[in-house]
C-alpha positions in Angstrom: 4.6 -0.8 -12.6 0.5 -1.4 -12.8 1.1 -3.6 -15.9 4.1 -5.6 -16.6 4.7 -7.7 -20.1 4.9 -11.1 -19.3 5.0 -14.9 -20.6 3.6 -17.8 -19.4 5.8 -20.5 -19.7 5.8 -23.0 -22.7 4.2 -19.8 -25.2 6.3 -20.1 -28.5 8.6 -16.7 -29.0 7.6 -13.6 -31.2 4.5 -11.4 -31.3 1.0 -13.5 -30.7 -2.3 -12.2 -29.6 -4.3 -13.3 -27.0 -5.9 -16.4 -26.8 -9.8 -17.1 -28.2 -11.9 -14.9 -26.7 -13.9 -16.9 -24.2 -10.1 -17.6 -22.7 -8.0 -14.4 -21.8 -5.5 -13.1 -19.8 -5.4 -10.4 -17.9 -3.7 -7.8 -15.5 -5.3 -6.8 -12.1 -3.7 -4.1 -10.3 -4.0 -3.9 -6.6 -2.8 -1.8 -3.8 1.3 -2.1 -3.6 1.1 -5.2 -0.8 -1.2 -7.3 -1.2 -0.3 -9.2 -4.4 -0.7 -12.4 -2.6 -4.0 -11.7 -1.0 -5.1 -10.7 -4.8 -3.9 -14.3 -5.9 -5.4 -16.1 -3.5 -8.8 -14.8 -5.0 -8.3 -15.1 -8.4 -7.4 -18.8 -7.6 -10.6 -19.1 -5.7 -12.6 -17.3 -8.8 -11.5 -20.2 -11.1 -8.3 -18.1 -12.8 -4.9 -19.4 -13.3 -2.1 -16.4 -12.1 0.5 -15.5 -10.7 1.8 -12.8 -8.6 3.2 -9.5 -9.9 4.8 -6.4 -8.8 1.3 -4.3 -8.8 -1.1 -6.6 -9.1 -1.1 -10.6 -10.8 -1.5 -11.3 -14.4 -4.4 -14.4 -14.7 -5.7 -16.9 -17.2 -9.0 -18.1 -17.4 -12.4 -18.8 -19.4 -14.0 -15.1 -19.6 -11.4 -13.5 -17.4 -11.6 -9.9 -17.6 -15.3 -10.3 -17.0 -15.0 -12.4 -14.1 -12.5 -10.3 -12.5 -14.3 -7.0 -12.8 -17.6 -8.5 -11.7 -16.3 -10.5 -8.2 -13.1 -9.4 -7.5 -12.9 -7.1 -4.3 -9.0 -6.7 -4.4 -8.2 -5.3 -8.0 -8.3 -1.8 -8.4 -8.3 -2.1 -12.4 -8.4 -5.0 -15.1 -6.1 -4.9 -18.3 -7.4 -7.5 -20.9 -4.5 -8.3 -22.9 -4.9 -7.7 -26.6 -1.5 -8.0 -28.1 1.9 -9.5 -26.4 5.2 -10.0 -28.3 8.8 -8.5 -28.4 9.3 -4.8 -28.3 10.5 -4.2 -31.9 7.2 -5.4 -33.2 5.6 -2.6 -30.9 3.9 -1.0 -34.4 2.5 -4.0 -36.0 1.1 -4.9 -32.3 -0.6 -1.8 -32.2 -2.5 -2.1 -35.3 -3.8 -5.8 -34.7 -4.8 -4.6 -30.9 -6.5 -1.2 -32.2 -8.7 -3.9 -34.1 -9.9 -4.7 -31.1 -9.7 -2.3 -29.1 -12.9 -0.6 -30.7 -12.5 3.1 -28.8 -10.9 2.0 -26.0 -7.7 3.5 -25.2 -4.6 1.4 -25.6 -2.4 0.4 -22.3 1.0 -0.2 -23.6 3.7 -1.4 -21.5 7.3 -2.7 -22.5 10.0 -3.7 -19.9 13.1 -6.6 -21.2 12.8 -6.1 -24.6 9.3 -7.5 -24.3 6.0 -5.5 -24.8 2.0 -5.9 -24.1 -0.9 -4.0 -25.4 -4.0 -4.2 -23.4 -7.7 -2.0 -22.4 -8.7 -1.2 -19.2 -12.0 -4.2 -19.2 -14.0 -2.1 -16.6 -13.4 1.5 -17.9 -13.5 3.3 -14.2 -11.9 2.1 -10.8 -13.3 -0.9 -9.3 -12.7 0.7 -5.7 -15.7 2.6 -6.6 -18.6 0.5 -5.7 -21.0 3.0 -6.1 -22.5 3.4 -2.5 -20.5 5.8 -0.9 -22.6 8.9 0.0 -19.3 11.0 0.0 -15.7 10.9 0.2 -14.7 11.6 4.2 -11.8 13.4 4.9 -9.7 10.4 5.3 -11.5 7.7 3.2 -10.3 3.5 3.0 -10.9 2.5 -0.4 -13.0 -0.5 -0.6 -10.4 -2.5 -2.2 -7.8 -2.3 0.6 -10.5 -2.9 3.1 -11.5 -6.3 1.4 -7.8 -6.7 1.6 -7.9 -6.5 5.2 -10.7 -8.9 5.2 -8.7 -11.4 3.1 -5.7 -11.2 5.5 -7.8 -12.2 8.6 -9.5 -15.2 6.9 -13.0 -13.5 6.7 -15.8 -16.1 5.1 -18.4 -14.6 6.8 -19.1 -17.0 8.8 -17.9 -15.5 12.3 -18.9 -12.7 13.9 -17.4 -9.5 12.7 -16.5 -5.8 14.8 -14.6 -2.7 14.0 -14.7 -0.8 17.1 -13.4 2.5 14.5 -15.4 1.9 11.7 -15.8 6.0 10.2 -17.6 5.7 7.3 -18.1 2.0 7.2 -16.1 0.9 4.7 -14.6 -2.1 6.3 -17.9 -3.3 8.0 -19.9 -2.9 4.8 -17.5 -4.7 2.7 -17.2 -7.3 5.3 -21.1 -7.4 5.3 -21.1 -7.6 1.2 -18.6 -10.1 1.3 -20.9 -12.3 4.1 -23.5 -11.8 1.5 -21.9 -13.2 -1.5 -22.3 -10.7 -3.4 -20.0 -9.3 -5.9 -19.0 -6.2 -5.4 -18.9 -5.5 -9.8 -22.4 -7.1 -10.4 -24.9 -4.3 -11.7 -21.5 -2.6 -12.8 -21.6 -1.1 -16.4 -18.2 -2.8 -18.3 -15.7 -1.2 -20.7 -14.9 -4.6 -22.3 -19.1 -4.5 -23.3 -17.8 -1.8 -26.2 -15.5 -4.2 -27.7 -16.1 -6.0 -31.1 -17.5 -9.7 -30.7 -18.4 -8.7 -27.7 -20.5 -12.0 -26.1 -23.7 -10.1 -24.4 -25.3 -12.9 -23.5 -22.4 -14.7 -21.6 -22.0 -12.1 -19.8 -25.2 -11.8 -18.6 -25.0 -15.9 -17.8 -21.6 -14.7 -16.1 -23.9 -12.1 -14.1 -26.6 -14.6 -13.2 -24.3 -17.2 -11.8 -22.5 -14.3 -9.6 -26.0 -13.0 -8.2 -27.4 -16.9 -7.6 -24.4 -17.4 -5.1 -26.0 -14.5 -3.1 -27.7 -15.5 0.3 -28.5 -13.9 3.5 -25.8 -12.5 6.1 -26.3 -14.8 8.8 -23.4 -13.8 11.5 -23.5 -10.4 13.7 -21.7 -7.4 12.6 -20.8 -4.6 14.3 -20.1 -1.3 13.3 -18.9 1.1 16.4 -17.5 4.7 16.4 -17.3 7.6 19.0 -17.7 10.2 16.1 -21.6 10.9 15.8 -21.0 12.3 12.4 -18.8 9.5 11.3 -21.6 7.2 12.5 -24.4 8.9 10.6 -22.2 8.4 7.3 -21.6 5.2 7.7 -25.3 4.5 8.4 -26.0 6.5 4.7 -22.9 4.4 2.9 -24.8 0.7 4.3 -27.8 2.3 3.6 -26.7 2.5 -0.2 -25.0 -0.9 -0.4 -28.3 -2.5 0.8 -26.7 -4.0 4.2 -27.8 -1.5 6.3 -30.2 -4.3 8.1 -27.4 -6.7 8.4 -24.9 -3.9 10.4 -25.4 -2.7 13.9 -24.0 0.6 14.5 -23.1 1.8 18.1 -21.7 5.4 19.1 -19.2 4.8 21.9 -15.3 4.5 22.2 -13.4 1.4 21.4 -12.6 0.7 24.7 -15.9 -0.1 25.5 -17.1 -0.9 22.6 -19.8 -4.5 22.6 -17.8 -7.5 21.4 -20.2 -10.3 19.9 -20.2 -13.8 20.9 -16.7 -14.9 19.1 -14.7 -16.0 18.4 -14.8 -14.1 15.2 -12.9 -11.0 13.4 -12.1 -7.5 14.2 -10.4 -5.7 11.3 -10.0 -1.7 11.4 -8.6 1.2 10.5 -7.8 3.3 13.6 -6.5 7.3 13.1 -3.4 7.8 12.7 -2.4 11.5 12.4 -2.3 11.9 8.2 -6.2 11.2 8.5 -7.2 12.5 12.3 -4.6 14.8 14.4 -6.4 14.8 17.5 -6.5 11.9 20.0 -4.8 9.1 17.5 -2.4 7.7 21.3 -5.6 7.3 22.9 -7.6 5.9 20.1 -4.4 3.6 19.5 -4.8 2.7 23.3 -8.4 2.2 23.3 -8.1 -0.2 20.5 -5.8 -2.0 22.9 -7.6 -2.4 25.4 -10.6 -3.6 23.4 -8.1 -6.8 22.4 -7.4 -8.2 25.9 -11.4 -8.5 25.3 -11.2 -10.1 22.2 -9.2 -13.7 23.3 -9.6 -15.9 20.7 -10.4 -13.6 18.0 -8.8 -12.3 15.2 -7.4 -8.8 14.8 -6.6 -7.3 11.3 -5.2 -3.3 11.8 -4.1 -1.2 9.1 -1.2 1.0 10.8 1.5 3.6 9.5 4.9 2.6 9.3 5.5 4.8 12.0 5.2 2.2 15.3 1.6 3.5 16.8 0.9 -0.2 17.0 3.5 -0.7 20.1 0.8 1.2 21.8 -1.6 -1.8 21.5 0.4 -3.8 24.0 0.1 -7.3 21.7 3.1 -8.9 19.6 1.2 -9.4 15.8 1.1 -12.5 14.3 1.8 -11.0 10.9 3.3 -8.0 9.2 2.2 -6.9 5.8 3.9 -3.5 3.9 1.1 -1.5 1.8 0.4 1.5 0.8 -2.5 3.3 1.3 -3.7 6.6 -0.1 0.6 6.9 -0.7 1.5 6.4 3.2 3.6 3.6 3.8 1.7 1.0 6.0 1.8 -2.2 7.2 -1.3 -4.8 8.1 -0.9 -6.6 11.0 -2.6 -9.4 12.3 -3.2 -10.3 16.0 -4.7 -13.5 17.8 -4.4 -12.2 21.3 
């Protein structure tokens, strides 16, 4: 469920709306998986929340805001207008279309219990808004961060993925080295509302963009795919971290390893996306590991056991969901 009704503990019974305006609550919806990861970065953004089936419901001064501009885990924010019990669904409905301006109402009810919410960014935050076009098996930039998350990245290590096809996971990796949230020049839903602050969210804005600073660590990019490579060059072109990525055009196996230790996250082939060559890619990948000794290795694999081709025990095994195949994330430190 994308948005479940919920309490937090110590809030008296019975129908309440939200609290004051410059402190909400809110849903963020993720990939099915990586809850955790998601809480882990609302904690760092300042939020108080707690993981949910979906996604994690947080607290905090300016929430929705804040969550749509910097996080690069949630797929969607709910602001929560209206939470009470499920018989008072009508009355909820009128004080949250007060609200709610023309927004659509998001209305959820599990045990008795029932929310009424807007969707605070109005489009998909997976959608950053550089990608050239869709490929014809594409990462969404929210599950790549994900990846990211899962092997520590700060940016302050070098970076590879030796199967990087469009470059989603070395750009994000790049925009995350950068500091630079991934929502900033992004147009919100939440702006339509009434009472709506303009000017704190443009302080919000200003704070986000002075954390930026240069990308200071080496990033590689590398593909065998000429095509793939020439995209990938388009979508960092777009983001603006085309001059912080080197791209190379030659197989994982062989594929130049910076000075680590660092990270190497990727997303190798796996049949649903590429039908051709995915054992050798997987085994080209492996072989590119036994180069990598104290690194770490973040793969996004199908639940369907290509990764005992790698040769390396994981560390870690995560179940997601991507694009509706069943996956798993595993982390190595061979």
């Amino acid at each position: 469920m994308r948005d479940q009704p919920g309490r937090r503990a110590g809030r008296p019974p019975g129908a309440t709306a939200t609290a004051p305006r410059t402190r909400e609550r809110v849903f963020c919806a993720c990939a099915p998986g990586i809850e955790e990861l998601l809480l882990g970065e609302l904690a760092e953004l300042g939020l108080d929340a707690r993981a949910v089936p979906g996604g994690a419901l947080a607290e905090g001064p300016n929430a929705a805001a804040l969550a749509c501009l910097a996080s690069r885990l949630a797929d969607a924010v709910h602001l929560r207008l209206w939470e009470g019990s499920a018989a008072e669904l009508r009355q909820g409905k009128r004080a949250a279309a007060r609200r709610a301006a023309d927004l659509p109402l998001l209305v959820r009810t599990a045990g008795g219990e029932a929310s009424i919410s807007v969707d605070a960014a109005g489009a998909p935050l997976y959608r950053r808004g550089w990608r050239a076009r869709i490929g014809a098996a594409p990462l969404r930039e929210t599950l790549a961060a994900a990846l990211l998350r899962a092997g520590g990245w700060r940016g302050d290590r070098p970076f590879c993925d030796p199967m990087c096809g469009s470059g989603t996971i070395a750009i994000e990796a790049a925009l995350s080295a950068a500091r630079r949230a991934p929502g900033l020049d992004r147009a919100l839903a939440l702006e339509a509302l009434p009472g709506h602050d303009a000017a704190r969210l443009e302080r919000l804005r200003a704070s986000l963009r002075e954390a930026g600073r240069p990308v200071s660590v080496p990033i590689l990019a590398s593909d065998r795919n000429a095509g793939a490579l020439r995209l990938a060059r388009k979508n960092a072109e777009a983001a603006g971290v085309a001059e912080a990525i080197r791209f190379e055009r030659c197989d994982a196996a062989a594929a130049p390893v910076p000075a680590g230790p660092g990270l190497c996250a990727s997303n190798p082939p796996y049949g649903v996306r590429i039908d051709e060559g995915v054992t050798e890619a997987w085994r080209a990948l492996g072989a590119l590991m036994h180069r990598l000794g104290g690194w770490e290795v973040v793969v996004l694999a199908p639940d369907r056991g290509l990764e005992k081709l790698l040769g390396v025990e994981p560390a870690s095994a995560t179940r997601v969901r991507n694009g509706g195949v069943a996956c798993r994330i595993f982390t190595y430190r061979p």
